[in-house]
PDB file with SEQRES, HELIX, SHEET and CRYST1 records, atoms N, CA, C and O in Angstrom:
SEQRES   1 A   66  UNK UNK UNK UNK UNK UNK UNK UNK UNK UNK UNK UNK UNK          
SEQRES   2 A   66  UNK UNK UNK UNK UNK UNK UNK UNK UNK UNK UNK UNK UNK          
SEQRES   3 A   66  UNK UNK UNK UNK UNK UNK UNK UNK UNK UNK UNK UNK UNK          
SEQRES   4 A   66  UNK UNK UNK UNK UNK UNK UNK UNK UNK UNK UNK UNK UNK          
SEQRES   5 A   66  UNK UNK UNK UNK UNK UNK UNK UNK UNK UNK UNK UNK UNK          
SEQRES   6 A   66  UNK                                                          
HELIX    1 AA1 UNK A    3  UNK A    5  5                                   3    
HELIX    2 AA2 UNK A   47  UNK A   53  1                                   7    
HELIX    3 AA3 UNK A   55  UNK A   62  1                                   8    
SHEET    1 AA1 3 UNK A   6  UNK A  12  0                                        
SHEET    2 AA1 3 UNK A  24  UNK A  31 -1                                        
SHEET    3 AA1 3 UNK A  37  UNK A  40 -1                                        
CRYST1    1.000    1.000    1.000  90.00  90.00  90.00 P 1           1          
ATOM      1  N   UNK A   1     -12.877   4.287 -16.668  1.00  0.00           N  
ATOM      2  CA  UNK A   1     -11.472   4.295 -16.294  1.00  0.00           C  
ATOM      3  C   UNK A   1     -10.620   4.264 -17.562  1.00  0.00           C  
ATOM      4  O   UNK A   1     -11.003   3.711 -18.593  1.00  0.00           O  
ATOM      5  N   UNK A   2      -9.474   4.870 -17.437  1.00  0.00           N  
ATOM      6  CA  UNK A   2      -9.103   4.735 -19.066  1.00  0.00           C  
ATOM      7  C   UNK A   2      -7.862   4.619 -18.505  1.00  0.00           C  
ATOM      8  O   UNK A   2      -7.569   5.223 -17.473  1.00  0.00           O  
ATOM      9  N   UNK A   3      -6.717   3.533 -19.384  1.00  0.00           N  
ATOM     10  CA  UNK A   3      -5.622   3.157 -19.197  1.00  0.00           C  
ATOM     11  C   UNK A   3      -4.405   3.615 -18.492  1.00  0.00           C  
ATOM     12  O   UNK A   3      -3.555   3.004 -17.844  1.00  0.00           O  
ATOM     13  N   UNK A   4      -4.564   4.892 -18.807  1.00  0.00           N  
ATOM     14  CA  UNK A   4      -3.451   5.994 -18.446  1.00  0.00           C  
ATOM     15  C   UNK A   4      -3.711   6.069 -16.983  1.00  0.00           C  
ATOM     16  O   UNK A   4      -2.851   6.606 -16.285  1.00  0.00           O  
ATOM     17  N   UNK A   5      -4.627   5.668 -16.514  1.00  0.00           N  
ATOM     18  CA  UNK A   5      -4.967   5.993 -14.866  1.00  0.00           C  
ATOM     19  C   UNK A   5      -4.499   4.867 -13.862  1.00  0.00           C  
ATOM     20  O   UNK A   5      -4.547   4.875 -12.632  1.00  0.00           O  
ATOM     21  N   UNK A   6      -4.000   3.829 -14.788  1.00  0.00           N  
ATOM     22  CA  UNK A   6      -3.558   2.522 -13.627  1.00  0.00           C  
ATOM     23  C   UNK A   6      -2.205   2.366 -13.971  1.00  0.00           C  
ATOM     24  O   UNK A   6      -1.657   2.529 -15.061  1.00  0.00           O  
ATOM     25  N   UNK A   7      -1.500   1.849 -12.304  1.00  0.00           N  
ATOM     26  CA  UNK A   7      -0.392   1.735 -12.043  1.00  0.00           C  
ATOM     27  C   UNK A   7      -0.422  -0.011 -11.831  1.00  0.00           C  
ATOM     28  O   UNK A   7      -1.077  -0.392 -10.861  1.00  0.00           O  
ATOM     29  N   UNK A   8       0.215  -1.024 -12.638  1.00  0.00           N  
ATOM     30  CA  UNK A   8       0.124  -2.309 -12.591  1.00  0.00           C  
ATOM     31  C   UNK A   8       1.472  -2.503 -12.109  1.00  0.00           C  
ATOM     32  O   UNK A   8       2.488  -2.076 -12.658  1.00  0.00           O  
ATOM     33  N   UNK A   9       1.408  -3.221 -10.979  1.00  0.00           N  
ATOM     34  CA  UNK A   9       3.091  -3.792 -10.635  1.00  0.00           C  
ATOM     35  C   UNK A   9       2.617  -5.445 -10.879  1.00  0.00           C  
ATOM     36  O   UNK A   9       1.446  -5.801 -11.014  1.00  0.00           O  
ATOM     37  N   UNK A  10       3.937  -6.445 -10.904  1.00  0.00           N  
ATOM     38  CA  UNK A  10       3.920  -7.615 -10.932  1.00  0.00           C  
ATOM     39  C   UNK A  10       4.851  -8.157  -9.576  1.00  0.00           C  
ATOM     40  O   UNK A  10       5.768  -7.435  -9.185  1.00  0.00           O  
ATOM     41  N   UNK A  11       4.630  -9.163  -9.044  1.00  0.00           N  
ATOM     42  CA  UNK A  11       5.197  -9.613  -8.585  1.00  0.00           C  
ATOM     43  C   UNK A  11       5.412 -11.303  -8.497  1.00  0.00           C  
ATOM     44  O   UNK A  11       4.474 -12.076  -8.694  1.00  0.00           O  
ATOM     45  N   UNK A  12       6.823 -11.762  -8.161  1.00  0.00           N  
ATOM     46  CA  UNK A  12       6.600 -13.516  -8.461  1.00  0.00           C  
ATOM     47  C   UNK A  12       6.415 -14.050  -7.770  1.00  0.00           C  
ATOM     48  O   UNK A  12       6.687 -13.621  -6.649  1.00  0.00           O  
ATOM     49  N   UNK A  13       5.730 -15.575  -7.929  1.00  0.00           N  
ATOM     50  CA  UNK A  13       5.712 -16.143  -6.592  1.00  0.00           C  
ATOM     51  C   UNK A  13       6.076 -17.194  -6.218  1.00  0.00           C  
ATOM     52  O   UNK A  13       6.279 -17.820  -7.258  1.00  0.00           O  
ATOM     53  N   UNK A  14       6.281 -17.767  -5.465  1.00  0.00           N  
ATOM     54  CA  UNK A  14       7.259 -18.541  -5.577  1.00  0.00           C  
ATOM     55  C   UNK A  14       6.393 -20.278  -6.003  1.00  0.00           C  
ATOM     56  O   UNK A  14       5.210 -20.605  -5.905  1.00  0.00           O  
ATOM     57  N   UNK A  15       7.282 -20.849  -6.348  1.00  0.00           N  
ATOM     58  CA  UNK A  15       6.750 -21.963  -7.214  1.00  0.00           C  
ATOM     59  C   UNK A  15       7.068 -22.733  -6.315  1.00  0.00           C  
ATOM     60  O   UNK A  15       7.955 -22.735  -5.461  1.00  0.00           O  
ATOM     61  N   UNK A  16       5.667 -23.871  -6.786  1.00  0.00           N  
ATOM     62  CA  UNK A  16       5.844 -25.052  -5.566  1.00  0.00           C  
ATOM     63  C   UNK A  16       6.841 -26.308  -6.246  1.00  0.00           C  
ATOM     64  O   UNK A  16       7.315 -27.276  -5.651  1.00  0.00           O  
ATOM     65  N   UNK A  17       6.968 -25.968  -7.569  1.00  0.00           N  
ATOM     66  CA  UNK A  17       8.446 -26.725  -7.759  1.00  0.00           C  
ATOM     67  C   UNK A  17       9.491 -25.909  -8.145  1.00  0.00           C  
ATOM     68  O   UNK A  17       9.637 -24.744  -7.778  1.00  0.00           O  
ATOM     69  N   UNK A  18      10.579 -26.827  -9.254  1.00  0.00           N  
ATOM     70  CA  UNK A  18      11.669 -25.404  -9.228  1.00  0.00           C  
ATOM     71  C   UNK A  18      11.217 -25.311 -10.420  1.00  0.00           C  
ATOM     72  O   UNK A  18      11.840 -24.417 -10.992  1.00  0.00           O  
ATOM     73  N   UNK A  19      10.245 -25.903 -11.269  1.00  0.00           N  
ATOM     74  CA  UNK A  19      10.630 -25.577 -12.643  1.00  0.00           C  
ATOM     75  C   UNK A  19      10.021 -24.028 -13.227  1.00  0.00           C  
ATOM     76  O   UNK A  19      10.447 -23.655 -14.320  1.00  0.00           O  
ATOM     77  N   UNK A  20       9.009 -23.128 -12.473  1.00  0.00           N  
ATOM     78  CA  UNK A  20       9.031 -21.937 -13.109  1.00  0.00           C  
ATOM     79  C   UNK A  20       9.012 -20.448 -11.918  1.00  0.00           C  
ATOM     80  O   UNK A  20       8.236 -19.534 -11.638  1.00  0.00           O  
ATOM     81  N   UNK A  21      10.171 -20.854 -11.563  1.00  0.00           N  
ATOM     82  CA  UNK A  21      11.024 -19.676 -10.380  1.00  0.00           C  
ATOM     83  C   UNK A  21      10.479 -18.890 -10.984  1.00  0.00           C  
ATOM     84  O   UNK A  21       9.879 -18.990 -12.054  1.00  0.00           O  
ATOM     85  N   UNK A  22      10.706 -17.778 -10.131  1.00  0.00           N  
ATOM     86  CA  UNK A  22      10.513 -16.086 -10.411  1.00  0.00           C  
ATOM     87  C   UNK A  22       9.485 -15.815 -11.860  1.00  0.00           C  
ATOM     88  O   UNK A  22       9.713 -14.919 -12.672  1.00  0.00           O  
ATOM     89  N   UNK A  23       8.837 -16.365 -11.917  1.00  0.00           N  
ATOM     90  CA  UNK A  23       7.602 -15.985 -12.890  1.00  0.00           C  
ATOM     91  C   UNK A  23       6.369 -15.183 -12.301  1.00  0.00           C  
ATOM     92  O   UNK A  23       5.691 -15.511 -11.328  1.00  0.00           O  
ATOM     93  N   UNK A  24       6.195 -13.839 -13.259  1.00  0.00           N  
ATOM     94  CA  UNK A  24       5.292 -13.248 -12.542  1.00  0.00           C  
ATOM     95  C   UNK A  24       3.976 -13.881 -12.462  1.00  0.00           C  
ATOM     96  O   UNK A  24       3.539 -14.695 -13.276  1.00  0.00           O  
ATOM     97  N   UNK A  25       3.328 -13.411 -11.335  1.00  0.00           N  
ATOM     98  CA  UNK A  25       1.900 -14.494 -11.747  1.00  0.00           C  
ATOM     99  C   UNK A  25       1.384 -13.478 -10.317  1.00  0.00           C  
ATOM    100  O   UNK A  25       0.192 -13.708 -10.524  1.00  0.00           O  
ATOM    101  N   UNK A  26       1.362 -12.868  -9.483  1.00  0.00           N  
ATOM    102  CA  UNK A  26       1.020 -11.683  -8.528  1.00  0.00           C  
ATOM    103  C   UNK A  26       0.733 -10.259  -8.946  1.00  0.00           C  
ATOM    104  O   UNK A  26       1.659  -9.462  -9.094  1.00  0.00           O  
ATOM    105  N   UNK A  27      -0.675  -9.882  -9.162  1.00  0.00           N  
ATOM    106  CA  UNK A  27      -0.841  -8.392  -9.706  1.00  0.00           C  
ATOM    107  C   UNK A  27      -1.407  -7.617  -8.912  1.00  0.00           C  
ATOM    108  O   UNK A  27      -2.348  -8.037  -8.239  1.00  0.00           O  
ATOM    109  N   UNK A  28      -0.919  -6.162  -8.791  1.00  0.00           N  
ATOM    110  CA  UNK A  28      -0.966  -5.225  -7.879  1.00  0.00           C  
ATOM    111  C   UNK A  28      -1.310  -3.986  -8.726  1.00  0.00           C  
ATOM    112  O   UNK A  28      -0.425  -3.329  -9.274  1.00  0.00           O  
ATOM    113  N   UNK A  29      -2.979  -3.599  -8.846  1.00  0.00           N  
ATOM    114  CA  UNK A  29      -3.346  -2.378  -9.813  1.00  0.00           C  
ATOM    115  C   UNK A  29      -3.592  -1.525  -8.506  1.00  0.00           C  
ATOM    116  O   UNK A  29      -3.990  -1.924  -7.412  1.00  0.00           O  
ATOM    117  N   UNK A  30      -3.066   0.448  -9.118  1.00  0.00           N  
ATOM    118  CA  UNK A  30      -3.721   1.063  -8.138  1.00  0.00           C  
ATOM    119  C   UNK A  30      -4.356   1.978  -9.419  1.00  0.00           C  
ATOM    120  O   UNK A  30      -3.860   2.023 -10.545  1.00  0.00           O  
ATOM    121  N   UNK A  31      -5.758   2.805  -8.905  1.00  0.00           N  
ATOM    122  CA  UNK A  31      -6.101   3.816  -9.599  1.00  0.00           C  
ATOM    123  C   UNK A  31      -5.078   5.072  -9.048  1.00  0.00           C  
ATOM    124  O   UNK A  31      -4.857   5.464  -7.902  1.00  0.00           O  
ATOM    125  N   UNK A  32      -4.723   5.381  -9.944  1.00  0.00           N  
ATOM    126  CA  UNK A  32      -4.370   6.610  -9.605  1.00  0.00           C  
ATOM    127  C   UNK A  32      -4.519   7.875  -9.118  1.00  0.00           C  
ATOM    128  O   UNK A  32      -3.870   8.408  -8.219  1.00  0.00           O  
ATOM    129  N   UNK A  33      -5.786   8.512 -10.036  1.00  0.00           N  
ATOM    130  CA  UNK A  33      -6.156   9.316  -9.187  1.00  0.00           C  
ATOM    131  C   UNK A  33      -7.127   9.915  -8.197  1.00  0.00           C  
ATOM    132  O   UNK A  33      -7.496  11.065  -7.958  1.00  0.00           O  
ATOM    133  N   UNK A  34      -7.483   8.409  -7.577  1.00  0.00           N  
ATOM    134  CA  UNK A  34      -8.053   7.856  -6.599  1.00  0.00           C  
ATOM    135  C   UNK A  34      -6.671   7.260  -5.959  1.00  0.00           C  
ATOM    136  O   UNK A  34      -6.115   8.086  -5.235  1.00  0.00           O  
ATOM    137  N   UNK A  35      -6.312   6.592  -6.018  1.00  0.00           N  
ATOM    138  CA  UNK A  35      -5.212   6.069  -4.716  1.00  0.00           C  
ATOM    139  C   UNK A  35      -5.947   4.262  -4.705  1.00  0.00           C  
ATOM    140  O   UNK A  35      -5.172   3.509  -4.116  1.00  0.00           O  
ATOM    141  N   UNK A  36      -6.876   3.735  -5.087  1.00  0.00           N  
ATOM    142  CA  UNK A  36      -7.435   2.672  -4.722  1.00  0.00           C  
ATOM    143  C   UNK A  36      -6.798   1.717  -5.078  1.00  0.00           C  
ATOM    144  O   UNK A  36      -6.691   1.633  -6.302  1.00  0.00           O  
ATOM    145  N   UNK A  37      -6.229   0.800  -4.393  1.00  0.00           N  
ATOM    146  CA  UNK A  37      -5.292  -0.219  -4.967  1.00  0.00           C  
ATOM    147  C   UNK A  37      -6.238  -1.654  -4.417  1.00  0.00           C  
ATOM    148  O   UNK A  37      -6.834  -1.816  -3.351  1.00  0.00           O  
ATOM    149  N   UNK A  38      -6.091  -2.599  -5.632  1.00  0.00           N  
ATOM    150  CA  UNK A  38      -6.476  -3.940  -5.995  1.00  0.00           C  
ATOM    151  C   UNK A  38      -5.298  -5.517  -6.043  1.00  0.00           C  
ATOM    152  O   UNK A  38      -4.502  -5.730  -6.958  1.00  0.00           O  
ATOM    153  N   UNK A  39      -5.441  -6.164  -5.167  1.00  0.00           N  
ATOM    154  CA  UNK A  39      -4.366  -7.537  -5.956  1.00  0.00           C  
ATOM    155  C   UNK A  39      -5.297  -7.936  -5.544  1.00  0.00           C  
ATOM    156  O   UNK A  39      -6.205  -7.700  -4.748  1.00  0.00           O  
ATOM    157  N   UNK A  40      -4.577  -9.306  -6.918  1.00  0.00           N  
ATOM    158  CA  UNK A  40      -4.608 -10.421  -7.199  1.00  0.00           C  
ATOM    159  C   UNK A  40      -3.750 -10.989  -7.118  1.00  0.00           C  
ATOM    160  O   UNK A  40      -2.695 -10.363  -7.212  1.00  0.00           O  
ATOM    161  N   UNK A  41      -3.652 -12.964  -6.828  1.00  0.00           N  
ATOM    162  CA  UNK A  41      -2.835 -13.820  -6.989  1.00  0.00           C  
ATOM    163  C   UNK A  41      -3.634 -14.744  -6.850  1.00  0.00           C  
ATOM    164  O   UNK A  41      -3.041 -15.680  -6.315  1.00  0.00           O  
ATOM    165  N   UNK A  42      -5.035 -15.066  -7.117  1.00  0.00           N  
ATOM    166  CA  UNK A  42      -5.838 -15.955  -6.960  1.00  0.00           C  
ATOM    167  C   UNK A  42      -5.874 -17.427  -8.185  1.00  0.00           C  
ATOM    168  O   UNK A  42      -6.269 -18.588  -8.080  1.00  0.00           O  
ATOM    169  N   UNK A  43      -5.218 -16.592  -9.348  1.00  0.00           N  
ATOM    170  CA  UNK A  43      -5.639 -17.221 -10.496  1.00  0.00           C  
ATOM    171  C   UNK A  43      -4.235 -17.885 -11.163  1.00  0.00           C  
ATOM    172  O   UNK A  43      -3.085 -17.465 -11.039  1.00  0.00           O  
ATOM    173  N   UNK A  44      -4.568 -18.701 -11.680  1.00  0.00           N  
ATOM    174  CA  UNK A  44      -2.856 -19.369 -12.294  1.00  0.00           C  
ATOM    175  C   UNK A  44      -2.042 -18.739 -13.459  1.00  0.00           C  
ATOM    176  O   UNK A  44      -1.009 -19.206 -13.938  1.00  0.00           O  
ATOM    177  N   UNK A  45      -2.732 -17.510 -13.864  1.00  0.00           N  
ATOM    178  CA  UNK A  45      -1.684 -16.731 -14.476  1.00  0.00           C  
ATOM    179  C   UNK A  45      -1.672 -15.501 -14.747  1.00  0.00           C  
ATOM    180  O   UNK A  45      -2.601 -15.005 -15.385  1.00  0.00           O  
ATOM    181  N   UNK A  46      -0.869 -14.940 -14.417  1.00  0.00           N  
ATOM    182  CA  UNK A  46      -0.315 -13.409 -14.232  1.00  0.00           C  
ATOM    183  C   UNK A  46      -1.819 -12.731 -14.969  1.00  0.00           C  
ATOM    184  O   UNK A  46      -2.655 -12.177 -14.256  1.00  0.00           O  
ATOM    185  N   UNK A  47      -2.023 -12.891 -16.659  1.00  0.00           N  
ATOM    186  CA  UNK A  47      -3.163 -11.772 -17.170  1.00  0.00           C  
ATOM    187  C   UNK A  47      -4.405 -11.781 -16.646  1.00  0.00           C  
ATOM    188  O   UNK A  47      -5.179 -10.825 -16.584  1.00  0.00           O  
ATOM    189  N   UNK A  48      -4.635 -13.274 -16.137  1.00  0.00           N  
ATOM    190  CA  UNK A  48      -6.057 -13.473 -15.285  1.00  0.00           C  
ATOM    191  C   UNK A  48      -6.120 -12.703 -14.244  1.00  0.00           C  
ATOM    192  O   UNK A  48      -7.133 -12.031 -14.046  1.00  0.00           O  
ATOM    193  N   UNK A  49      -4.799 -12.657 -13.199  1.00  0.00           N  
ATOM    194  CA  UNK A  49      -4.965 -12.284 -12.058  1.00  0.00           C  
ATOM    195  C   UNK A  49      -4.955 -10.431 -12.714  1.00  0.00           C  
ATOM    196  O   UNK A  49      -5.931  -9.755 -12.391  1.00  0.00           O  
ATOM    197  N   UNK A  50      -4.114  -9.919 -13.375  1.00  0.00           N  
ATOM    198  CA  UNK A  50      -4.469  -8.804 -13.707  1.00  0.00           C  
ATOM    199  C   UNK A  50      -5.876  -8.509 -14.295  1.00  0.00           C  
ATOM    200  O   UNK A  50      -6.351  -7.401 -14.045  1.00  0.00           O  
ATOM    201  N   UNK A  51      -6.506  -9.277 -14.959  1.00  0.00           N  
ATOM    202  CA  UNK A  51      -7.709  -8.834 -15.432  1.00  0.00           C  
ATOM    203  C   UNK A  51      -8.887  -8.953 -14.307  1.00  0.00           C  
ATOM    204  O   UNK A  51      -9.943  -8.360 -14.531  1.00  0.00           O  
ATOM    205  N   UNK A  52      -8.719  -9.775 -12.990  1.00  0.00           N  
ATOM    206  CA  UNK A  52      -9.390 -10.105 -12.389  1.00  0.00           C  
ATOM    207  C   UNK A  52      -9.883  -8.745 -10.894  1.00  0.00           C  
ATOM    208  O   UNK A  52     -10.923  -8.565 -10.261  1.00  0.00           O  
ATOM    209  N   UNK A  53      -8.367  -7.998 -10.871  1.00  0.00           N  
ATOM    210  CA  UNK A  53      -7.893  -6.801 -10.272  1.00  0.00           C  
ATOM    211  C   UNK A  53      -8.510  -5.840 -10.276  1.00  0.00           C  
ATOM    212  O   UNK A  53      -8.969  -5.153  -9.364  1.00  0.00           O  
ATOM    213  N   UNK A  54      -8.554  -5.722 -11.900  1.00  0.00           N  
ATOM    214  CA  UNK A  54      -8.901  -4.413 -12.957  1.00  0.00           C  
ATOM    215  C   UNK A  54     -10.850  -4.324 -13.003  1.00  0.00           C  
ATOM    216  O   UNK A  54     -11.596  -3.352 -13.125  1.00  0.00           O  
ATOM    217  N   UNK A  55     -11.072  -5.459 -12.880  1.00  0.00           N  
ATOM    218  CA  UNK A  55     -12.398  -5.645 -12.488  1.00  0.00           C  
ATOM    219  C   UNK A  55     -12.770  -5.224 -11.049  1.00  0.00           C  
ATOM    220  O   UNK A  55     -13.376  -4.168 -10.862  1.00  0.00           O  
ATOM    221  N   UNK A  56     -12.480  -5.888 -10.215  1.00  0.00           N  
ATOM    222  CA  UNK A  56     -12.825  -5.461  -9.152  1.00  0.00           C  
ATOM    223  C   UNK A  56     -11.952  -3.936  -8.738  1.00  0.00           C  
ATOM    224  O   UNK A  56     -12.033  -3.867  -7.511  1.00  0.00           O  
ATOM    225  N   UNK A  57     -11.477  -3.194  -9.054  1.00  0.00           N  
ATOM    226  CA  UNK A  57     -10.724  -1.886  -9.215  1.00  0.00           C  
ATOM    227  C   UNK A  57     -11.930  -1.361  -9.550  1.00  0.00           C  
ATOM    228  O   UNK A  57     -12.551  -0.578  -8.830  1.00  0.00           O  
ATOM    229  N   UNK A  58     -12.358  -1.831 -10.813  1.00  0.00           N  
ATOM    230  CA  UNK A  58     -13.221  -0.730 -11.507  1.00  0.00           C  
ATOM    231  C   UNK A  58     -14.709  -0.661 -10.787  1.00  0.00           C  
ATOM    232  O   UNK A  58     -15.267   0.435 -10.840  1.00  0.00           O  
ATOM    233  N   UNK A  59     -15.328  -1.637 -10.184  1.00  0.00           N  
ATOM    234  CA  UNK A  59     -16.391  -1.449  -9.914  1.00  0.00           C  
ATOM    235  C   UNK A  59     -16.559  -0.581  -8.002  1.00  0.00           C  
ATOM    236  O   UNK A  59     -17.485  -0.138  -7.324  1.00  0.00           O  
ATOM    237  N   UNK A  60     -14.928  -0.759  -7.831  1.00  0.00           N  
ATOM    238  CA  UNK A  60     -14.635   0.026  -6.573  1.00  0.00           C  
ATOM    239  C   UNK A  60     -14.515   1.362  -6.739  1.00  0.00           C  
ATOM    240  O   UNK A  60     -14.778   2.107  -5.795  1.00  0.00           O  
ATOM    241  N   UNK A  61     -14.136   1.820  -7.860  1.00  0.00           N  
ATOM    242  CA  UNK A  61     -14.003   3.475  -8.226  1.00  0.00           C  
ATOM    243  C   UNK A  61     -15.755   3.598  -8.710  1.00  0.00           C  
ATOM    244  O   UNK A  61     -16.480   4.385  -8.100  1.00  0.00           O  
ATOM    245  N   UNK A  62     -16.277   2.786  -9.789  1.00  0.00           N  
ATOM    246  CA  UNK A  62     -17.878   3.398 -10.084  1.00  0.00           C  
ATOM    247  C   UNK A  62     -18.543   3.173  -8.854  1.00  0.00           C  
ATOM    248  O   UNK A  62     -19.330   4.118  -8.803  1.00  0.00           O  
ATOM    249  N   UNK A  63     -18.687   2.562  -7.937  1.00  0.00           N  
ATOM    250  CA  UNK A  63     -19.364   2.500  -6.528  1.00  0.00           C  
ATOM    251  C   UNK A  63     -18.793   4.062  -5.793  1.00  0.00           C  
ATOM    252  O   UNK A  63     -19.513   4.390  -4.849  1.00  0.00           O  
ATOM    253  N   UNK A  64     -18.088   4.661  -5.968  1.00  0.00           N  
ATOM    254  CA  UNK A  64     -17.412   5.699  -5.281  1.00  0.00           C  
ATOM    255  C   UNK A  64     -16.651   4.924  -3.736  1.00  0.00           C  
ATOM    256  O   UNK A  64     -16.436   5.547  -2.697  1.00  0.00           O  
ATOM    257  N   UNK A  65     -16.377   3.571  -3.946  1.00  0.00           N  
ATOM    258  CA  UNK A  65     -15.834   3.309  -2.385  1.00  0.00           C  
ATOM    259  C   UNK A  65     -14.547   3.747  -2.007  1.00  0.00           C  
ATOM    260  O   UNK A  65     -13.643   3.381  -2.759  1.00  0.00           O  
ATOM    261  N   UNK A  66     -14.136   4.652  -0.729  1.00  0.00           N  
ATOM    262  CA  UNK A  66     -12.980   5.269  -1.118  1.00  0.00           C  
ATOM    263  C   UNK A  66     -11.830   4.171  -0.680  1.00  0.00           C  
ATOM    264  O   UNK A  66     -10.640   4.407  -0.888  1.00  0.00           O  
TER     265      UNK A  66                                                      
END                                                                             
């Protein structure tokens, strides 16, 4: 998979106190040209949950699962 092929959105979530509102920490990868889209929000911070995505993304495109 090479970089140029994923579409990463973020999204925030909401905090169980007030002190870090609207912080992204929700990741939403799609392959592109496959269409296969991956989230995360499992993990306590935004690059985990993106790296965690991108993993399971990738082994969904080398499996061929459509």
């Amino acid at each position: 998979m090479q970089p140029n092929d994923w579409k990463i959105e973020l999204w925030p979530e909401p905090a169980k106190t007030g002190m870090q509102v609207g912080i992204p920490k929700g990741v939403k990868v799609t392959h592109i040209p496959t269409g296969l889209v991956e989230t995360c929000n499992t993990e306590r911070g935004m690059h985990a949950n993106r790296d965690k995505a991108l993993q399971k993304l990738a082994m969904r495109v080398v499996m061929g699962e459509p």
